[in-house]
N, C-alpha and C positions, 0 to 999 in steps of 0.2 A: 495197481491194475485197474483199468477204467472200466465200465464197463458200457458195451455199446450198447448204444441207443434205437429199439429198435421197433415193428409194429407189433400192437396187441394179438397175440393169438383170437383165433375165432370161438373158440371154446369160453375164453375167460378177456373178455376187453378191456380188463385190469390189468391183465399181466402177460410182459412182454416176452418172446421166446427164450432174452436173456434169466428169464427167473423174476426179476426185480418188477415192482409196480412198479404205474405210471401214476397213481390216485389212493389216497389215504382211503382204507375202508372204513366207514360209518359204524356207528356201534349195532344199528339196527341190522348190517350187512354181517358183520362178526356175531352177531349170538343167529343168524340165517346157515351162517355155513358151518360154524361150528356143531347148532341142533342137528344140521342134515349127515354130521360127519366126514365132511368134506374138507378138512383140515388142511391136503394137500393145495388148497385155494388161497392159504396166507401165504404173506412175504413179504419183503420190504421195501423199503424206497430204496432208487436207482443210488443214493451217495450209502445208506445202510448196507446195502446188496454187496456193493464193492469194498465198505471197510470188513466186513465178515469173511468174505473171501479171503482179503490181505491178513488179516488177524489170523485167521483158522490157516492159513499155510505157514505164520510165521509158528501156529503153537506146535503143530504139526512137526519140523524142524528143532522145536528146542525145549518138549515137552517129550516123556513117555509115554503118556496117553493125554486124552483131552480131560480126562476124569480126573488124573491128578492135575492137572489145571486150572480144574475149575475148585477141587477142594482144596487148594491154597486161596483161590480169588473168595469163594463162600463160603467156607465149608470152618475156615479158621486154622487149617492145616498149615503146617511148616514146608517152606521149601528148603530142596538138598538137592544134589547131585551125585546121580548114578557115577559110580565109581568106573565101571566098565564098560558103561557107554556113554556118559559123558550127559547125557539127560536130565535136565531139571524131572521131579519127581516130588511127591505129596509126601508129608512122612505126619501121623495124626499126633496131636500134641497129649502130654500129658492130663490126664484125666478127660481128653472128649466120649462122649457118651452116645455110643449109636442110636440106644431108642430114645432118648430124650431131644436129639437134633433136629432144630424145626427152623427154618429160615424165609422168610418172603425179602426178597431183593428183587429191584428192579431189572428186568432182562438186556444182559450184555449187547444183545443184535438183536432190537424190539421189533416185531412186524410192524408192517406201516398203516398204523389208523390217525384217527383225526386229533389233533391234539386234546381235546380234553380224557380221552384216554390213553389209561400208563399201562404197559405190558409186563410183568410181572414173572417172577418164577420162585416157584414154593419147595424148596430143597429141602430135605430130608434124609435121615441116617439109615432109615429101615422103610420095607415099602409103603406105600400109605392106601388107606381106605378113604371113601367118603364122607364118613364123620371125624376124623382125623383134620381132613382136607378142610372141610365146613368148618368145623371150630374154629381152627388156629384164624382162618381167612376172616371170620368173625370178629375177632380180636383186633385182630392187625386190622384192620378197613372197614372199622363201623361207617353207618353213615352212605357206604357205596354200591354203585348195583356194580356186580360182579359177574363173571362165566369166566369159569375154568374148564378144564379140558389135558388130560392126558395124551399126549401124541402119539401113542402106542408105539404099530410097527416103522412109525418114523421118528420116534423119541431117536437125536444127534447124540446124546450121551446115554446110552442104555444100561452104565453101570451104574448110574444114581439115581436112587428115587427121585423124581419132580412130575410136578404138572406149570400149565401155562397159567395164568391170570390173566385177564383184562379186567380193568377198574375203572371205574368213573364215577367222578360225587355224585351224591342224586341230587338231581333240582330239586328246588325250595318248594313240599308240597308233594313231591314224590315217593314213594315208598323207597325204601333200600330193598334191593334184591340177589338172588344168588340163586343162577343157574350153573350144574355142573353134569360134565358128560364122561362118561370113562369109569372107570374102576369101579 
């Protein structure tokens, strides 16, 4: 599905009515919109925009939810199929451990920022808090300034715990930092 190319809204001259940017956001513009909670403002490049759609109708089609989709792709769960409707489906593996599961992977359909920043998502068994969040992120990405951010009423999979990540090393000289907005 291509997606057409079209002009910037007046609102946002980043992003064109189809959804999709036309310009990678800067890191200084991503911790702007995220502090102001203005979430609704990310999104991705015009080739990301259209594999997301194409992916998201094929999981749509041959998944029971996106949620078990996604915990076979993260989560470590097994794939099966629904007997009576024929639906790939999650089935959890022996011995997984809902409050010990903590996952940071790279995001499937990354919003569109500047290459030296990676977009991230931090999956989890049970919901998470802010020192939850902060540790693990700690862990995982010494070294990097960070902003995370829960999507709230626009979290696409609202049955899993997660928030977003952006990460970037810190320059040579720079402090590591961790900004986070949400929960």
């Amino acid at each position: 599905m291509a997606v057409p190319r079209v002009a910037a809204t007046e609102e946002d001259p980043l992003r064109p009515a189809c959804g999709a940017l036309l310009s990678p956001y800067t890191w200084r513009r991503l911790e702007d919109i995220v502090r102001a909670g203005r979430i609704e403002q990310l999104g991705r490049s015009e080739a990301g925009y259209a594999r997301y759609l194409r992916e998201f109708h094929t999981m749509k089609a041959e998944w029971r939810s996106t949620a078990d989709c996604v915990r076979c792709r993260h989560y470590g769960f097994l794939q099966a199929v629904d007997a009576a409707s024929g639906m790939k489906i999650a089935v959890a593996p022996v011995g997984y451990d809902a409050p010990s599961f903590l996952r940071l992977r790279p995001n499937d359909y990354p919003y569109y920022t500047e290459v030296c920043v990676t977009h991230y998502v931090l999956w989890s068994g049970v919901p998470l808090d802010r020192a939850r969040v902060e540790a693990a992120l700690a862990v995982e990405l010494p070294g990097h300034c960070i902003i995370w951010f829960e999507n709230g009423a626009r979290k696409s999979i609202k049955a899993l715990p997660h928030v977003q990540v952006f990460a970037r090393k810190a320059a040579s000289g720079e402090a590591a930092t961790m900004v986070g907005y949400g929960l």
